[in-house]
C-alpha positions in Angstrom: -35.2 6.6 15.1 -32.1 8.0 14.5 -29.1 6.2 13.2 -26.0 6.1 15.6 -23.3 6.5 13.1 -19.5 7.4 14.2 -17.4 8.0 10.5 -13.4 8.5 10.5 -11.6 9.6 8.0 -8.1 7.2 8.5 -4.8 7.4 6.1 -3.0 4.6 8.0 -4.1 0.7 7.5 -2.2 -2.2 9.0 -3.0 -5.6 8.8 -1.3 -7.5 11.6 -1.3 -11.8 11.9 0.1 -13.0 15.2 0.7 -16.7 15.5 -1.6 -17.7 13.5 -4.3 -17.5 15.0 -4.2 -13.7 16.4 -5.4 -11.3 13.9 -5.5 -7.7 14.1 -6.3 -4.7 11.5 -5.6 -1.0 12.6 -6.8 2.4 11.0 -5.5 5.4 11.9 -5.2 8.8 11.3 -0.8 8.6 10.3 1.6 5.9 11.8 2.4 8.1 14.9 -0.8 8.9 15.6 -2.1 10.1 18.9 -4.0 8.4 21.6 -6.7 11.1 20.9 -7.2 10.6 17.8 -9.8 9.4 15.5 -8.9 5.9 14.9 -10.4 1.6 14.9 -8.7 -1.2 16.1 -10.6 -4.1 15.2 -9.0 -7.5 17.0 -10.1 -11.4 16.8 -7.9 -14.2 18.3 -9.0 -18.1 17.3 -6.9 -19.4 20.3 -10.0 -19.7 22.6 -13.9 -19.8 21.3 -14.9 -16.9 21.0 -18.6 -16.8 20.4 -17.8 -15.2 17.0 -16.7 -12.1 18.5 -14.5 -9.2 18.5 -12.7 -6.9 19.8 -13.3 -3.1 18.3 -11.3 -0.1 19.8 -11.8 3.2 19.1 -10.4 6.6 20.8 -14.5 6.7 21.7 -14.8 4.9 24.4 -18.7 4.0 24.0 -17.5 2.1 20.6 -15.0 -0.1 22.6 -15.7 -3.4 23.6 -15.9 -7.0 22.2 -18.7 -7.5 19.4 -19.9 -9.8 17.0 -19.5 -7.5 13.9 -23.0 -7.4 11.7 -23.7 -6.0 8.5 -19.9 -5.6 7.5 -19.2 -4.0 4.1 -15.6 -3.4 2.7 -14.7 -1.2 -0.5 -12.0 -0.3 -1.8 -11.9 2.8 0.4 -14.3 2.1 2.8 -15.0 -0.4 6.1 -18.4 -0.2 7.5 -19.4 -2.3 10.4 -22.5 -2.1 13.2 -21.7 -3.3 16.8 -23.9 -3.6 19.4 -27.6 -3.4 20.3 -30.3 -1.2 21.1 -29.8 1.2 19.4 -26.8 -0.6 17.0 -23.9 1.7 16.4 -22.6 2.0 12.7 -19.0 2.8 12.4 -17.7 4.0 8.9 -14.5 4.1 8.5 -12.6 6.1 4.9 -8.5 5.6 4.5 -6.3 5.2 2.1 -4.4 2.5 1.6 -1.8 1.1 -1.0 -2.8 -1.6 -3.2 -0.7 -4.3 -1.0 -1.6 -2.8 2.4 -5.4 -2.9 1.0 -5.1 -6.6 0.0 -3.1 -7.7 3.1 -6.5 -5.5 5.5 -8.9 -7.6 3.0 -7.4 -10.8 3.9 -6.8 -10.1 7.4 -10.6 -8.6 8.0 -11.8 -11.6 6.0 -10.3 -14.3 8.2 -11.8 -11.8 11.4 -14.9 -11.4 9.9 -16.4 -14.3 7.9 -19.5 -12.7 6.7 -18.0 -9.6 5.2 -19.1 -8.4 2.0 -17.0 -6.8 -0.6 -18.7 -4.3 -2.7 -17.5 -1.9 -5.9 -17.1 1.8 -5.1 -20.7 3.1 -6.0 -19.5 6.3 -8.6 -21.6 9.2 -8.8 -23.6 9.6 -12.6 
């Protein structure tokens, strides 16, 4: 079986909080970027039950859609997140971020997503 993996390479993170209980975290190729491209919106409001889901948008529209996020792993440099079913899609998302947008995305994807895992940047030997 192959592995349906979509990777972006992003250099713009926002972490967004509206209300309280709106949360939103944004990767993206610069600020201005284009509709076309490469970027993930991942959304999750607590106003209304939600079923544990949320809502992930990317400029692929097959990867759009609201989700209950599995197997989510942060790094330092690094998001990865499946979505779906049958075949589950993997999305892998690389950016760079500064050391208070980083923290402010951590917190934020935390809240959205309460069984991510944090893992250390594995280094080559």
């Amino acid at each position: 079986m192959t592995e349906n993996v979509r990777e972006i390479h992003c250099g713009y993170v926002s972490a967004s909080e509206f209300g309280g209980d709106h949360f939103q975290a944004l990767f993206a190729k610069t600020q201005e970027s284009d509709v076309d491209d490469d970027y993930v919106l991942v959304q999750r409001q607590f106003e209304m039950p939600d079923d544990g889901k949320c809502y992930v948008e990317t400029n692929d529209r097959d990867n759009c859609g609201h989700f209950v996020i599995r197997n989510a792993r942060l790094t330092r440099n690094q998001l990865e997140f499946e979505i779906g079913n049958r075949p589950a899609r993997r999305i892998k998302v690389s950016f760079e971020a500064t050391d208070s947008a980083y923290a402010d995305m951590k917190r934020t994807l935390q809240i959205m997503i309460p069984d991510l895992e944090f893992l250390q940047p594995s280094w080559p030997k």
